[in-house]
Backbone as JSON Lines, residues from 0, in Angstrom:
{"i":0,"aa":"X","n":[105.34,135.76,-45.67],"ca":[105.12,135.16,-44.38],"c":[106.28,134.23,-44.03]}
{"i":1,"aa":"X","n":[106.44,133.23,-45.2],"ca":[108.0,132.49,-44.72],"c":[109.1,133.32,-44.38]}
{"i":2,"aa":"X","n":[109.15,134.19,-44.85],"ca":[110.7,135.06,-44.47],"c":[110.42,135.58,-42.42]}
{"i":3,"aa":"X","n":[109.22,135.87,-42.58],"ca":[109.26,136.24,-41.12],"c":[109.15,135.48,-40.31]}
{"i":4,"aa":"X","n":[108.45,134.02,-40.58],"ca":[108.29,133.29,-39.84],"c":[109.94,132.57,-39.47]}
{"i":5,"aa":"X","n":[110.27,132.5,-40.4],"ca":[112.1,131.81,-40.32],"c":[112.68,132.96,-39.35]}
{"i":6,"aa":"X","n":[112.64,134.48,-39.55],"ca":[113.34,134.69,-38.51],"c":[112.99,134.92,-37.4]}
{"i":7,"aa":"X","n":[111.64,134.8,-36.87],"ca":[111.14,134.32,-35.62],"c":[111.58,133.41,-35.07]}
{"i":8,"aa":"X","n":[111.49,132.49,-35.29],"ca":[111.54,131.02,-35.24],"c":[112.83,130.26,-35.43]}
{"i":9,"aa":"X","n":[113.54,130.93,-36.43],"ca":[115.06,130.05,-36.36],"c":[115.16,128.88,-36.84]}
{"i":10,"aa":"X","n":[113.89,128.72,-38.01],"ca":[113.61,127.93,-39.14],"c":[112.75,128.33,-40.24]}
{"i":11,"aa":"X","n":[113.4,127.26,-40.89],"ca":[112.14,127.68,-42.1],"c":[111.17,127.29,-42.0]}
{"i":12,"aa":"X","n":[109.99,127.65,-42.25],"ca":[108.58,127.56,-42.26],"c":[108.18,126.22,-43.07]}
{"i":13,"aa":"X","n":[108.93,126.16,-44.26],"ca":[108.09,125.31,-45.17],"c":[108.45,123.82,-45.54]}
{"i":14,"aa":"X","n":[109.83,123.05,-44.18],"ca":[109.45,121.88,-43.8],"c":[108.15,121.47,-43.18]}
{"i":15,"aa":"X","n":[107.88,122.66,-41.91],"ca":[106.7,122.06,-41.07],"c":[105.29,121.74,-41.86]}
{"i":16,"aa":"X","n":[105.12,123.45,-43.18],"ca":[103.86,123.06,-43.48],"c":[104.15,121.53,-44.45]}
{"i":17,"aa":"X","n":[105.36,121.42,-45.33],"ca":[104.98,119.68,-45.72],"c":[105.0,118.62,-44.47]}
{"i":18,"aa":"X","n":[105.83,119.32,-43.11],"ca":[105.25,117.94,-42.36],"c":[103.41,117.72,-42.23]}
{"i":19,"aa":"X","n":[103.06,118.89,-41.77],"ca":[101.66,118.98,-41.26],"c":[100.46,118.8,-42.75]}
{"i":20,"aa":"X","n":[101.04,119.22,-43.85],"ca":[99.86,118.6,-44.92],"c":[100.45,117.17,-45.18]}
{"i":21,"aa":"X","n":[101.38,116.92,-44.67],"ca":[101.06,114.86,-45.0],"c":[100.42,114.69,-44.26]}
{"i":22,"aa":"X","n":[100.6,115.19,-42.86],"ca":[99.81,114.16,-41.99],"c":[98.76,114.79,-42.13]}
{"i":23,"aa":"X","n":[98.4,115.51,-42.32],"ca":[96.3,115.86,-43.07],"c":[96.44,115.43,-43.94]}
{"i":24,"aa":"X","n":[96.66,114.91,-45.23],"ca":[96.47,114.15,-46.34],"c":[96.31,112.7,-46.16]}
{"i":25,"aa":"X","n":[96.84,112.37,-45.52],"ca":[97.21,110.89,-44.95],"c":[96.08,110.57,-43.87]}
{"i":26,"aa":"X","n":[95.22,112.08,-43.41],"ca":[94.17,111.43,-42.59],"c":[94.45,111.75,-41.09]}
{"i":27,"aa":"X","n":[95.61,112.23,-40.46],"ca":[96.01,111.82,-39.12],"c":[96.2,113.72,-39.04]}
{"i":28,"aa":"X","n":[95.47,114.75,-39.46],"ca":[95.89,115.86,-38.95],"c":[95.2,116.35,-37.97]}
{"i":29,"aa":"X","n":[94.9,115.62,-37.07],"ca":[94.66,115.77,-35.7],"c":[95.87,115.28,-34.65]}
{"i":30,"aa":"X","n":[96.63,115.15,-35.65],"ca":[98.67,114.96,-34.87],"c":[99.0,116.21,-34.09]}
{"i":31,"aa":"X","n":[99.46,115.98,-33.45],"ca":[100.37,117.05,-32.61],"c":[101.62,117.26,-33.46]}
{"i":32,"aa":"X","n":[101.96,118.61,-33.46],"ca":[103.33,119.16,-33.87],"c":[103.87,119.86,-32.36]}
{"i":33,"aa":"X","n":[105.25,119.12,-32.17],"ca":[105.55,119.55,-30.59],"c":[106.5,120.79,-30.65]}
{"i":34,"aa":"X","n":[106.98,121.79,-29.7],"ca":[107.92,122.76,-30.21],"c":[107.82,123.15,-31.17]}
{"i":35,"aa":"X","n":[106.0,123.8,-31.55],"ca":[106.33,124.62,-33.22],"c":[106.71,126.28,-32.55]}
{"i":36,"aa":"X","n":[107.16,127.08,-33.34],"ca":[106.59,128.68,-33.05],"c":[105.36,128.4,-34.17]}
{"i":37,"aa":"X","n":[104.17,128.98,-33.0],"ca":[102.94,129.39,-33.2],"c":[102.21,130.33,-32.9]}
{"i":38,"aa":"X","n":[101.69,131.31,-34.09],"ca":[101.29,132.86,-34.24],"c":[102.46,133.26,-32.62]}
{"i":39,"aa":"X","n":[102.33,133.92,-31.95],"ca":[102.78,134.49,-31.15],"c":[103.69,133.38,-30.02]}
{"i":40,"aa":"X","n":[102.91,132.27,-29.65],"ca":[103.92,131.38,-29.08],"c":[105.22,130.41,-29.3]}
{"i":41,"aa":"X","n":[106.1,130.7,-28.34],"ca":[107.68,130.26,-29.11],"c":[107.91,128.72,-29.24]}
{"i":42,"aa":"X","n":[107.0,128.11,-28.4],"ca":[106.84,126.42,-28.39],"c":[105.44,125.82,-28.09]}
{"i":43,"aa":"X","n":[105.14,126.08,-28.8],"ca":[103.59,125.45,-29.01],"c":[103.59,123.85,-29.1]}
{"i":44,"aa":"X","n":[102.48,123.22,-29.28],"ca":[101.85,122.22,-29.65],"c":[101.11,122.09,-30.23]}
{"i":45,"aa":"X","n":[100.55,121.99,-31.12],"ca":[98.93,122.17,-31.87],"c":[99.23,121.46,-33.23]}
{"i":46,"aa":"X","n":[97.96,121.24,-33.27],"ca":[97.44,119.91,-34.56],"c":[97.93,120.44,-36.21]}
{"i":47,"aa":"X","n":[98.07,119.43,-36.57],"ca":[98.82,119.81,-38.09],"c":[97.75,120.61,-38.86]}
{"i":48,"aa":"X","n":[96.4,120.1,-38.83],"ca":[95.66,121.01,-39.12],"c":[95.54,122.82,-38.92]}
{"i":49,"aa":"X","n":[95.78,122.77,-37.54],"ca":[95.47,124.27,-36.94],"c":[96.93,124.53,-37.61]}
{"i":50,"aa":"X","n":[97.95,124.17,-37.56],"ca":[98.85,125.05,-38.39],"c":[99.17,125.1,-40.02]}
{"i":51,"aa":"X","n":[98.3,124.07,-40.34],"ca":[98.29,124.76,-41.81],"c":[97.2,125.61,-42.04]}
{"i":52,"aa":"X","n":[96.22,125.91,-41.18],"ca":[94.99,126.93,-40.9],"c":[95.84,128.01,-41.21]}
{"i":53,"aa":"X","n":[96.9,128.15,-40.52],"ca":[97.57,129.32,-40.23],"c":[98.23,129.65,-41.12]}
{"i":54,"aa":"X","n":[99.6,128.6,-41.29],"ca":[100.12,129.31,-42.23],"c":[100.47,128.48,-43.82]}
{"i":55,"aa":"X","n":[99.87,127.57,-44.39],"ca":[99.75,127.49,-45.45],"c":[99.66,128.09,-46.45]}
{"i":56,"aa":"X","n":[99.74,128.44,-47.43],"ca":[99.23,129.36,-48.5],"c":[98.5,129.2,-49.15]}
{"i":57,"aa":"X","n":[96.85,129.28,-48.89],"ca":[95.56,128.74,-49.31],"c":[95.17,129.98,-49.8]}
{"i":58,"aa":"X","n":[94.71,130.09,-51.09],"ca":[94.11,131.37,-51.63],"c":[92.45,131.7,-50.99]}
{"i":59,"aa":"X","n":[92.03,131.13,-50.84],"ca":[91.25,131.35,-50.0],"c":[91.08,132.06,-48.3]}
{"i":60,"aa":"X","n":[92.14,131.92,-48.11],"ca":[92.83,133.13,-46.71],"c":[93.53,134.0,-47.06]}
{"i":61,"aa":"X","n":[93.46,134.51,-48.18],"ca":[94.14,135.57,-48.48],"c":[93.02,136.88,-48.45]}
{"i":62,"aa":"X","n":[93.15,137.84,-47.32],"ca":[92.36,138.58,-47.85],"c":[91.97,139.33,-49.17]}
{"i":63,"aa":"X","n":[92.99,139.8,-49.31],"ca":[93.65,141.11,-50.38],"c":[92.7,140.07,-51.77]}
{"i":64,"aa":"X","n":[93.01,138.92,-52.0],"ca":[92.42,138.11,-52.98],"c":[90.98,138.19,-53.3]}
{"i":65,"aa":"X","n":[90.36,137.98,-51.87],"ca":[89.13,137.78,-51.81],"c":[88.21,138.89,-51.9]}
{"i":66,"aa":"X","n":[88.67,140.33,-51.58],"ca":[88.73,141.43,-51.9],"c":[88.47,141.93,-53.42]}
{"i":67,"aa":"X","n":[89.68,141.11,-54.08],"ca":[89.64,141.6,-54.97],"c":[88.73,140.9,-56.26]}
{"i":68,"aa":"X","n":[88.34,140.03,-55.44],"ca":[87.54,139.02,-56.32],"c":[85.7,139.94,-56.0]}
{"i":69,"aa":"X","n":[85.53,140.65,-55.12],"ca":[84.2,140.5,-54.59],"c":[83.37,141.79,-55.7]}
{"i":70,"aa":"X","n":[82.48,141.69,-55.45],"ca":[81.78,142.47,-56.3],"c":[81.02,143.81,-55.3]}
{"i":71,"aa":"X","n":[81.37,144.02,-54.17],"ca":[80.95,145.06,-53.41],"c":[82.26,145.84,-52.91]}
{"i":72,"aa":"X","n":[81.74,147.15,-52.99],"ca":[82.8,147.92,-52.18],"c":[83.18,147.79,-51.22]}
{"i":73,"aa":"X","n":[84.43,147.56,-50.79],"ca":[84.82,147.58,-49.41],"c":[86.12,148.95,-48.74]}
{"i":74,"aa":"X","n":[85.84,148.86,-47.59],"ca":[86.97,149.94,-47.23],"c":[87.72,148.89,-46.21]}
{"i":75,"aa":"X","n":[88.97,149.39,-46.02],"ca":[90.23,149.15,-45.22],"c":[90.5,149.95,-44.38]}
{"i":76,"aa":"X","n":[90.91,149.83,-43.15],"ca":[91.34,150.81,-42.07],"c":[92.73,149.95,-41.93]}
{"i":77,"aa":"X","n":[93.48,151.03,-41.79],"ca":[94.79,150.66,-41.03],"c":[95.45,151.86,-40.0]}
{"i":78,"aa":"X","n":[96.15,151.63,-39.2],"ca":[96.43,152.3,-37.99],"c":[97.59,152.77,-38.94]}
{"i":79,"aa":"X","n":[98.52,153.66,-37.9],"ca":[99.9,154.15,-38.19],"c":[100.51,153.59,-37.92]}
{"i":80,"aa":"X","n":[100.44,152.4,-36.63],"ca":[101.61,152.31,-35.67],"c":[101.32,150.86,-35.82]}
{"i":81,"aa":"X","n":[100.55,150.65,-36.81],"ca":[100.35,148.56,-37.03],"c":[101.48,148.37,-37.59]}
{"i":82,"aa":"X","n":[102.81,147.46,-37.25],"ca":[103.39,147.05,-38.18],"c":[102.81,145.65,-38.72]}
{"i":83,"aa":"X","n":[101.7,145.36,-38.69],"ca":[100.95,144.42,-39.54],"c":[100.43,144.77,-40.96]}
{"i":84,"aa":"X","n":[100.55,145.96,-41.02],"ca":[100.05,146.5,-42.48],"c":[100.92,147.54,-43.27]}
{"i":85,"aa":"X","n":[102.65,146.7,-43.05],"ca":[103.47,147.05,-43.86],"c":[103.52,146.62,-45.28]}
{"i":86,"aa":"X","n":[103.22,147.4,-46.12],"ca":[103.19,147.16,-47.26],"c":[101.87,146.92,-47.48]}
{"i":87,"aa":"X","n":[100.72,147.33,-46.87],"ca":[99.37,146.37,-47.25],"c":[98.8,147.61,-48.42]}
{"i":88,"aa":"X","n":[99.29,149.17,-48.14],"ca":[98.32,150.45,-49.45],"c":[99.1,150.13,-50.36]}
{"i":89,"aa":"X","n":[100.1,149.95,-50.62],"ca":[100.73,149.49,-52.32],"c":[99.96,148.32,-53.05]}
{"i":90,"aa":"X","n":[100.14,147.21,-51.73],"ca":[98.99,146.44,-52.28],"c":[97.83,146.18,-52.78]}
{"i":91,"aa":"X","n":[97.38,146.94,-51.8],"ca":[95.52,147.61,-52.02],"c":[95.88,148.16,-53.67]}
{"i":92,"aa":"X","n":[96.73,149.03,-53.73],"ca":[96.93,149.88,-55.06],"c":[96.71,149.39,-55.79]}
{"i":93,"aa":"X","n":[97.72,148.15,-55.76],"ca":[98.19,147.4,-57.24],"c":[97.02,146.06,-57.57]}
{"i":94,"aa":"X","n":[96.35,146.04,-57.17],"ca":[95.03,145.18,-57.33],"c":[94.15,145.68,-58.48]}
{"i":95,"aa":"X","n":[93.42,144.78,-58.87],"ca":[92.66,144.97,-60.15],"c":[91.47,145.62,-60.08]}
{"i":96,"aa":"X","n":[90.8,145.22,-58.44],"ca":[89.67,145.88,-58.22],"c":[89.53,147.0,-57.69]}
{"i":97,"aa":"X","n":[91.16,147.75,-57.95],"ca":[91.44,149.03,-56.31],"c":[90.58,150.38,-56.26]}
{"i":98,"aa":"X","n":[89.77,150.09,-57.88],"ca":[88.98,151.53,-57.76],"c":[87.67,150.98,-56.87]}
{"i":99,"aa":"X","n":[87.05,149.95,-56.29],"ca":[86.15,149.81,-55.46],"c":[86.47,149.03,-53.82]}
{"i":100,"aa":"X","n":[87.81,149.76,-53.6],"ca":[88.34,149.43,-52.52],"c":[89.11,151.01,-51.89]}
{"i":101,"aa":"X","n":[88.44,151.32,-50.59],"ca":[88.7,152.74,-49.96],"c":[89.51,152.01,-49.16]}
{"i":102,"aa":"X","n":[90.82,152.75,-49.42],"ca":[91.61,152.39,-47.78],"c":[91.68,154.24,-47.08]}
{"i":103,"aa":"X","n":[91.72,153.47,-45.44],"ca":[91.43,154.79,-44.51],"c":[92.62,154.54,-43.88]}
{"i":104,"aa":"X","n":[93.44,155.07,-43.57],"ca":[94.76,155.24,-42.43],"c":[94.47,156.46,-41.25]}
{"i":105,"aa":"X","n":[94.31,155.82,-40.21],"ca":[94.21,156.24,-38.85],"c":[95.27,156.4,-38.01]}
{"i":106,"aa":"X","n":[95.61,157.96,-38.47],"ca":[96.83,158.24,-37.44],"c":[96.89,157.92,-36.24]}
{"i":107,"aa":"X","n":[98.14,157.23,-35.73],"ca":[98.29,156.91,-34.21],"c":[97.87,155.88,-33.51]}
{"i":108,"aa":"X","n":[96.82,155.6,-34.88],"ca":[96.15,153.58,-34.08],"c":[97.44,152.77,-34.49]}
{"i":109,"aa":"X","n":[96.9,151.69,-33.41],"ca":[98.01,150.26,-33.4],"c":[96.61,149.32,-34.18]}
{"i":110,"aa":"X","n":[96.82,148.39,-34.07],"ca":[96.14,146.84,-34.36],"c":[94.63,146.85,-34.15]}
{"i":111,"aa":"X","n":[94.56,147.35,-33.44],"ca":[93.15,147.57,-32.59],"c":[92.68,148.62,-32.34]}
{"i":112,"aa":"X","n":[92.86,149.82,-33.11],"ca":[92.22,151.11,-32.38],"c":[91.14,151.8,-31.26]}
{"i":113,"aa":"X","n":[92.45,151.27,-30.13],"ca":[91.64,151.46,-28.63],"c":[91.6,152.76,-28.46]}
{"i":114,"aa":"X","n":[90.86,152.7,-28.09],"ca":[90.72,154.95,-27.05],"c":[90.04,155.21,-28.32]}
{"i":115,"aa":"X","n":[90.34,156.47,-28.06],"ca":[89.64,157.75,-28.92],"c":[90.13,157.28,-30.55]}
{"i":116,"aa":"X","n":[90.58,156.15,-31.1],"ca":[90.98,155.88,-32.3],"c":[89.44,155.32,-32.84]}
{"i":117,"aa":"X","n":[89.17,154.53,-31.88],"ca":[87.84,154.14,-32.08],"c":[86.84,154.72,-32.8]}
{"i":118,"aa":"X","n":[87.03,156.13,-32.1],"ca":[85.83,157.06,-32.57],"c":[86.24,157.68,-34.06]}
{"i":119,"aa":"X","n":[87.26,157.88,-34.42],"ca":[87.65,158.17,-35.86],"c":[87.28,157.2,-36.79]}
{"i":120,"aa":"X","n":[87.75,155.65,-36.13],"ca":[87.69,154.57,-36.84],"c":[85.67,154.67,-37.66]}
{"i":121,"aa":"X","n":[84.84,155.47,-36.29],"ca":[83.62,154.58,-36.38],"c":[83.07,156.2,-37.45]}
{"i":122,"aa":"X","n":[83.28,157.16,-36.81],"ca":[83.69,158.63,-38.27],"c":[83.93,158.11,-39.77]}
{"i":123,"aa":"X","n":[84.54,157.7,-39.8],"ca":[85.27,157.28,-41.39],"c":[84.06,156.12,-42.44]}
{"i":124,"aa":"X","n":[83.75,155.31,-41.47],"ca":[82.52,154.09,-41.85],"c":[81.52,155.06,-41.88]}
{"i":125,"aa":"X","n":[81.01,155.95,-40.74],"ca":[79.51,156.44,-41.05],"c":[79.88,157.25,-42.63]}
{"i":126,"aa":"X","n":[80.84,158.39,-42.57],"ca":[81.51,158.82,-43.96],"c":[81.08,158.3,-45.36]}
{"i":127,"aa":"X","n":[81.73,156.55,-45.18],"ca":[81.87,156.09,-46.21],"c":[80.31,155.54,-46.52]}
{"i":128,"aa":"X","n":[79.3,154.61,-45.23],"ca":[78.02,154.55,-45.88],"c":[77.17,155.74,-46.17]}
{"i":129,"aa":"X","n":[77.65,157.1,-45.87],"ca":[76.59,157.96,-45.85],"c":[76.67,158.13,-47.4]}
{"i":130,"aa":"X","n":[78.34,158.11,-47.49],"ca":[78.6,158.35,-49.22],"c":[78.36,157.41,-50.19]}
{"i":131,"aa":"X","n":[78.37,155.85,-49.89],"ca":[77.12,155.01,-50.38],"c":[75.77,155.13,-50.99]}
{"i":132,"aa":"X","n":[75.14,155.26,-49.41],"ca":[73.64,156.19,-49.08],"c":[73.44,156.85,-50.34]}
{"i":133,"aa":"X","n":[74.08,157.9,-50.66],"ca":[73.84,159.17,-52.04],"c":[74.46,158.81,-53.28]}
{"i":134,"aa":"X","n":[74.48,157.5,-53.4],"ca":[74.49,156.81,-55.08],"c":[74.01,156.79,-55.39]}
């Protein structure tokens, strides 16, 4: 996340998060950070809190972690055309729990599988509980 956020942004990431966890440690992270890049906006404002929400490195927001910690099966959908889930099936792979983790790749979806992606998306889930279902 730091590497992308630096070249978004045209800094490094990981002065702001030590500015923004002092001032939440110290009590005051209801501070404004002025001119941050935030998720998508190039000059934001928002509380030291909401941006270490974001981008801190709390194991606890890690999906892939929490995943791999859980004791139920889960499945993954990812589109083709997400570049949000570059690199995310190697990952899935290389996890400890990956034999109770289905990933599904949906040709041609973006982020959100609008239109007719939908209906594959909602295909693949009935699929996977029906194949549940007959355990």
């Amino acid at each position: 996340m730091s590497d992308g956020y630096a070249k978004r942004a045209g800094q490094s990431l990981e002065p702001l998060v030590a500015r923004a966890r002092e001032l939440s440690e110290s009590g005051r992270g209801d501070e404004m950070l002025d001119d941050v890049v935030f998720l998508h906006c190039a000059e934001a404002q928002v509380t030291a809190e909401t941006f270490l929400s974001y981008y801190a490195s709390e194991p606890g927001f890690d999906t892939l972690k929490l995943i791999d910690r859980s004791r139920v099966p889960v499945i993954i959908f990812a589109g083709t055309e997400d570049p949000l889930t570059n690199g995310l099936q190697p990952a899935v792979a290389a996890m400890e729990g990956a034999e109770a983790v289905e990933y599904v790749t949906i040709d041609g979806a973006d982020h959100f599988f609008r239109d007719l992606y939908a209906y594959d998306l909602v295909e693949a889930v009935e699929a996977w509980l029906a194949e549940r279902q007959h355990r």
